[in-house]
C-alpha positions in Angstrom: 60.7 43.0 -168.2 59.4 41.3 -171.1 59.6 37.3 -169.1 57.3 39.4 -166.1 55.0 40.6 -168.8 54.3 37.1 -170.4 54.3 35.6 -166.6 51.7 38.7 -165.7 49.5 37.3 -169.1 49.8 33.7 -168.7 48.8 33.9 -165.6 45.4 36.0 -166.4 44.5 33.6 -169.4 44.7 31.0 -167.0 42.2 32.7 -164.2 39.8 33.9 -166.9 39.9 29.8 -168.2 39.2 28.8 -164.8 36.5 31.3 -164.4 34.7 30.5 -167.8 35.0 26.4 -166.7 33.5 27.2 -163.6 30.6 28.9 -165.2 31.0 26.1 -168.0 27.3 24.1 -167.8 28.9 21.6 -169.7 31.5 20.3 -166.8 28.6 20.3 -164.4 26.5 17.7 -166.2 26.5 14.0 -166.6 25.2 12.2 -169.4 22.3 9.8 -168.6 21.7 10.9 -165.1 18.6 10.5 -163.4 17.1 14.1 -161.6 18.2 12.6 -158.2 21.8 11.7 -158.9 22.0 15.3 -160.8 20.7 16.3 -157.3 23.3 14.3 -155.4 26.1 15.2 -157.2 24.7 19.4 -157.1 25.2 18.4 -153.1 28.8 16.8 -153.7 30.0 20.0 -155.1 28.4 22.1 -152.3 30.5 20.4 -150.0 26.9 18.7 -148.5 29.1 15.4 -147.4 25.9 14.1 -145.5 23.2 14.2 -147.9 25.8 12.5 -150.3 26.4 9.5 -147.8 23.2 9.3 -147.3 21.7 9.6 -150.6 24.0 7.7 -153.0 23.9 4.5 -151.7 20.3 4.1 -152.7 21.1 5.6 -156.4 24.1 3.2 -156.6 22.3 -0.1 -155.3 19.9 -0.1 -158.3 20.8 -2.4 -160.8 22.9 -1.6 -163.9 20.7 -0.7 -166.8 23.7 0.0 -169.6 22.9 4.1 -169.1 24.3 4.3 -166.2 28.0 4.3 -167.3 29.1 7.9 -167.3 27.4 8.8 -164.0 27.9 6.1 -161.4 31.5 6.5 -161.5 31.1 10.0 -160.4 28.3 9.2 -157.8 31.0 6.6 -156.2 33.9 8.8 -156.3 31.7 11.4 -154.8 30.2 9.0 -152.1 33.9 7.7 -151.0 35.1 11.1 -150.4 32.2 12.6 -149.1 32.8 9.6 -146.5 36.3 10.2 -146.0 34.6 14.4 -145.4 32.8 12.7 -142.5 35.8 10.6 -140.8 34.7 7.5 -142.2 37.1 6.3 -144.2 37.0 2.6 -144.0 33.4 2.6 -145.5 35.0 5.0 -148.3 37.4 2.8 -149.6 35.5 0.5 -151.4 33.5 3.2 -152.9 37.1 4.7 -154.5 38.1 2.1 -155.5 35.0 0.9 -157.8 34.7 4.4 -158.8 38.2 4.6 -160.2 37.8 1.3 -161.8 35.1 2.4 -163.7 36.3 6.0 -165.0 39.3 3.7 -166.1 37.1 1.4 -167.9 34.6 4.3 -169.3 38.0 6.1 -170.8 39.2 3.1 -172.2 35.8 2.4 -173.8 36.3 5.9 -175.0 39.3 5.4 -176.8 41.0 7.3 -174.0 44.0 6.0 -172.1 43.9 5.1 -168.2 
């Protein structure tokens, strides 16, 4: 009785976490982003796949102005999946791939590990 009891209470600490990170402004916000890449990446977590592959690419082919570094690995995570969403998955992998390479290199900056 007691094991289903702390089961029954882990398992609602962990859905009233999950429900106070969803609501969490915090998680939803990138430091440094511009209005239209806040925009785009509102439209990645809506599941809007086409506004993201069509959007991003002219957010990510600005140049690099040092600010830039905690949002663009998100944008290009959320552009290679959002064209993986839309069965393109050949123009998505180059996307992934610089986007994990930069979360890696922003956590290691960071002091984080890989």
């Amino acid at each position: 009785m007691e094991i289903l009891l702390g089961v029954v209470a882990a398992v609602t600490l962990g859905v009233v976490w999950t429900l106070a990170l969803r609501r969490s402004g915090r998680r939803r916000t990138v430091r440094g982003a511009t209005k239209r890449v806040r925009a785009l990446l509102d439209c990645y977590r809506r599941a809007d796949w086409a506004s993201v592959a069509v959007g991003a690419p002219e957010a990510l082919a600005r140049p690099s102005d040092g600010a830039d570094q905690s949002w663009r690995p998100a944008l290009e995570l959320a552009l290679g999946q959002s064209l993986v969403e839309l069965d393109r998955p050949y123009e998505a992998i180059g996307h992934l791939e610089r986007g994990l390479l930069l979360q890696a290199a922003l956590r290691r900056a960071q002091g984080g590990g890989d």
